[in-house]
C-alpha positions in Angstrom: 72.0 38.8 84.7 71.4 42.0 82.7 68.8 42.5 86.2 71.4 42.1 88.3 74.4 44.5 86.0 71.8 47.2 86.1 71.2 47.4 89.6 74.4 46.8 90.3 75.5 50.2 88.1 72.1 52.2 89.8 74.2 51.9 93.3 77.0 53.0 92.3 75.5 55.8 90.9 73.3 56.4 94.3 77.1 56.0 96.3 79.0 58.9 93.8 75.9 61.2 95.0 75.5 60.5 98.4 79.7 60.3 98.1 79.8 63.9 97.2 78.9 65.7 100.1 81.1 66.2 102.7 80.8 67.6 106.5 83.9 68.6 107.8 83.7 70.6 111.7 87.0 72.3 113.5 85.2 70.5 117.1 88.5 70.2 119.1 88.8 66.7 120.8 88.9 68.0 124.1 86.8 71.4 125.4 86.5 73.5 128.5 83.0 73.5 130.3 81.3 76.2 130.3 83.2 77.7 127.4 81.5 79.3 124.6 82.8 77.9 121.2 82.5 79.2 117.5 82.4 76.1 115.3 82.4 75.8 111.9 81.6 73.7 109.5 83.1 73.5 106.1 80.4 72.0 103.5 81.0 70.6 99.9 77.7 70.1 98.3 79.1 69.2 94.6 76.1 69.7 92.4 73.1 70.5 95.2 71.4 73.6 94.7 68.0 73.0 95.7 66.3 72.6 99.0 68.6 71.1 101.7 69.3 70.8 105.7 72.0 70.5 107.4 72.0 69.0 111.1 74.1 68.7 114.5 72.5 66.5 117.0 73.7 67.6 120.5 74.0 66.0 123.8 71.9 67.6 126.9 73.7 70.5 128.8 74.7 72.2 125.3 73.1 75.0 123.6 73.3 76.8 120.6 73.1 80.6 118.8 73.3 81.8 115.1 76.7 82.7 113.7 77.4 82.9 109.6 74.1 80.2 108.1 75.4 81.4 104.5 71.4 82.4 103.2 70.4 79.6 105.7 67.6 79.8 108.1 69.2 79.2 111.5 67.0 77.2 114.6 68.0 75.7 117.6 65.7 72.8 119.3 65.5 70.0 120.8 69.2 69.2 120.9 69.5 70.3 117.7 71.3 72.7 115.2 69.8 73.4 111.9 70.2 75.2 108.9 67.8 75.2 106.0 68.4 76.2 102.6 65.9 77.1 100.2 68.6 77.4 98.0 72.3 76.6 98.5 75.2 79.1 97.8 76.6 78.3 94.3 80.1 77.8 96.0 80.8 73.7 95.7 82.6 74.2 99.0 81.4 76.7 101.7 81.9 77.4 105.6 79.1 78.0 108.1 79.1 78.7 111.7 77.7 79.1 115.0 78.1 79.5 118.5 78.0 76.6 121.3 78.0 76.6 125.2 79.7 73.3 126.6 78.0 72.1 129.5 79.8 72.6 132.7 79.1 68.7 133.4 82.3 66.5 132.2 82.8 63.8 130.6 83.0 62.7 126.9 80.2 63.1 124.6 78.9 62.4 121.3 77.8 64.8 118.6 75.9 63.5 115.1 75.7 65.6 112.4 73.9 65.3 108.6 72.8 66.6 105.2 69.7 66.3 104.0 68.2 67.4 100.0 65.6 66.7 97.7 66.4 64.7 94.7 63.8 64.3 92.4 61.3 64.9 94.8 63.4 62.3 96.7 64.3 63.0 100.6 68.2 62.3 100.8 69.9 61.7 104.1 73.8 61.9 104.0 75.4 60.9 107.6 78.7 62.8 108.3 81.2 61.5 110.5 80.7 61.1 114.7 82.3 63.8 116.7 83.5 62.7 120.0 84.4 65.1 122.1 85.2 65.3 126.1 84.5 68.0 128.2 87.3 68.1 130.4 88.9 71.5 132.6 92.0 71.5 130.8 90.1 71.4 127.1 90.3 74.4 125.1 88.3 77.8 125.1 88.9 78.9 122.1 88.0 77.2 118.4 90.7 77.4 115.1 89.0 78.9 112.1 89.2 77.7 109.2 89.8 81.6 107.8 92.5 83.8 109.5 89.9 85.8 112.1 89.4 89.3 111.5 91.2 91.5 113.9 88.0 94.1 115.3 85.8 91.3 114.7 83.2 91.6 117.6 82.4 88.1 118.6 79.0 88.1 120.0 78.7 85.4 122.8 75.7 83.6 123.7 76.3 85.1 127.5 79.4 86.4 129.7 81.7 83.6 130.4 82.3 85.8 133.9 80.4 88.8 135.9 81.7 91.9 134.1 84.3 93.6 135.9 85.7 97.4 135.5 88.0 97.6 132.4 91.5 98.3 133.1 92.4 101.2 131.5 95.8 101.8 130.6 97.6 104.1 133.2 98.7 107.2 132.0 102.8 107.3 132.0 105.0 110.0 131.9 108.4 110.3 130.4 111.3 110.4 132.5 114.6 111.8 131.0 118.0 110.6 131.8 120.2 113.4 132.3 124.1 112.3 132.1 126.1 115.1 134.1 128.7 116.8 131.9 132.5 115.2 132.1 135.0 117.7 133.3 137.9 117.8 130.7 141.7 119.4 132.1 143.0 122.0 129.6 146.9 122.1 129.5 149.2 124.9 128.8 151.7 123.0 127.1 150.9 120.1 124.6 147.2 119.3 125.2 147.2 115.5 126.2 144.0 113.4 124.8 140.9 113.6 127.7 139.3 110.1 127.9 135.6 110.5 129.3 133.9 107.6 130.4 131.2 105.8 128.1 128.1 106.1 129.6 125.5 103.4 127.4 122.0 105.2 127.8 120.6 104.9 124.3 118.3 101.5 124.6 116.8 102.8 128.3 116.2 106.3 127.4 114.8 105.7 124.0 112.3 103.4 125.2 112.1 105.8 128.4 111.7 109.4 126.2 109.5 107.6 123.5 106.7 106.4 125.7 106.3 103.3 123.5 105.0 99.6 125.1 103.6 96.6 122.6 100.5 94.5 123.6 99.0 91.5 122.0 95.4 92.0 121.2 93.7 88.3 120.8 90.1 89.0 120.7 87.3 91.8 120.7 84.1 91.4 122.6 80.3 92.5 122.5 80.0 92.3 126.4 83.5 91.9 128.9 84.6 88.6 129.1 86.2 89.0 132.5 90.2 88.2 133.0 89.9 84.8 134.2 89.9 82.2 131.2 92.9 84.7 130.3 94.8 84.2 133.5 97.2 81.6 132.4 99.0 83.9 129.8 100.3 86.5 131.2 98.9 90.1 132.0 95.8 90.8 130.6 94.5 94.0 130.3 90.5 94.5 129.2 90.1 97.8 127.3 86.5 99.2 126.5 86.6 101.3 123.3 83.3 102.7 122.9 80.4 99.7 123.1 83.0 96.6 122.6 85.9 95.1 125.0 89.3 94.7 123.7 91.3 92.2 125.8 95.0 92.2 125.5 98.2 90.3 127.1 101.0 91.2 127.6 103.5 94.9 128.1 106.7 95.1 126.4 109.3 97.5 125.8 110.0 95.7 122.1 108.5 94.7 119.6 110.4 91.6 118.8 109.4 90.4 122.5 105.7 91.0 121.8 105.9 89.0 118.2 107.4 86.4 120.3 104.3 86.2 122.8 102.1 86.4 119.9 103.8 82.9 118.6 103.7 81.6 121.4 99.7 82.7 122.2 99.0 81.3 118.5 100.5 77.9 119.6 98.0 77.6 122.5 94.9 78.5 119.9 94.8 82.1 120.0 94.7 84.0 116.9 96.0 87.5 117.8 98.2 90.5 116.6 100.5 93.0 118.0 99.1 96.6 119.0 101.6 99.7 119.7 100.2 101.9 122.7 102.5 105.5 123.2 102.0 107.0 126.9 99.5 104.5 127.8 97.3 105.5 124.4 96.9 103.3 121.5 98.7 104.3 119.1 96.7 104.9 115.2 
């Protein structure tokens, strides 16, 4: 009996530190093919420090590049992500990432993922929960993080998703002016009687008209030009090299309370983005 209380109190003890750590990826259900994807993957080690590994096991058709390893040594083979830490970060809970390419093959698929560390010179496997996923053409191209994304962040794909094409540069406009013609008025010799001129509304057209101002929602910034097509379906898109990195942007209005409203309305479909000001077809500073 005192055999049986003992190991009975060593498993629990071996469940609280296999218990600990936690995998958690933002892998949407359903994805695009031939999209390329930044997952994370938020980690809580507990008490590890020491040498540890953590793994994704993907299916044939998908391929991986480096992203954020936190100190980690990043490797891609054989179907498989890894990241090796000689030493974890002292954060309990921590986020790494990287970059996939879904296949352009459909279907759903299967992704494994664990944690491995050293324990007392002991190998320790921890299996994190299976992450199915289907590739489908109306899955998404585009990842939540778990971290609002930086707005000039260049995201450096694995490859194009499209040929490039010539960046649409914003066409330069030129103010027009609205010239009301002057209302005659009748002077009276006798009593002057009151002159009524007609009410002419021009200040919404020709402020937006004399100011030059239009409002553009920037949702992403590029190493290489992604091309306009995965953009197609929300609304105008303009691509905008600035120097070595492409800017893409949706979207002209005269207000900027219409071009909040397309940004909700983008962030609702999974893009993270932010209203830019442009004056005479120039961003504005």
């Amino acid at each position: 009996m005192k055999h049986f209380y003992l190991s009975l109190l060593l498993f629990a003890f071996s469940l609280i530190q296999i218990g600990q750590v936690t995998m958690v990826t933002n892998m949407p259900a359903s994805v695009a093919p031939d999209a390329n994807l930044n997952i994370e993957v938020k980690l809580n080690k507990g008490s590890i420090s020491n040498f540890s590994k953590y793994e994704l096991e993907v299916p044939d058709g998908f391929t991986a590049t480096e992203g954020k390893s936190k100190t980690g040594y990043f490797t891609f083979e054989k179907n498989r992500v890894k990241i090796v830490w000689v030493t974890l970060p002292v954060e309990a809970e921590f986020v790494v990432s990287f970059k996939i390419k879904t296949p352009a093959t459909l279907g759903p698929v299967v992704l494994n993922q664990k944690f491995f560390y050293i324990e007392s010179g002991v190998k320790k496997e921890v299996n994190g929960p299976q992450i199915d996923v289907k590739v489908d053409p109306s899955g998404v191209t585009k990842t939540l993080s778990y971290f609002p994304e930086q707005p000039d962040e260049v995201i450096n794909a694995s490859e194009p998703m499209n040929p490039p094409v010539k960046p649409n540069v914003p066409v330069q406009t030129t103010p027009t002016v609205i010239n009301t013609p002057p209302v005659p008025t009748k002077t009276l010799l006798a009593t002057p009687a009151p002159t009524v001129a007609p009410v002419v509304n021009t200040s919404t057209a020709s402020s937006v008209a004399q100011s030059g101002l239009t409002y553009l929602v920037q949702i992403g910034t590029f190493a290489s030009d992604p091309g306009k097509a995965k953009y197609a379906d929300l609304g105008k898109v303009t691509i905008e090299k600035v120097g070595t990195v492409y800017k893409v942007l949706i979207g002209e209005f005269n207000t900027k309370e219409e071009a909040s409203k397309k940004k909700d309305e983008l962030t609702t479909k999974g893009y993270s983005g932010f209203v830019v000001t442009y004056q005479n077809g120039q961003r504005a500073k």
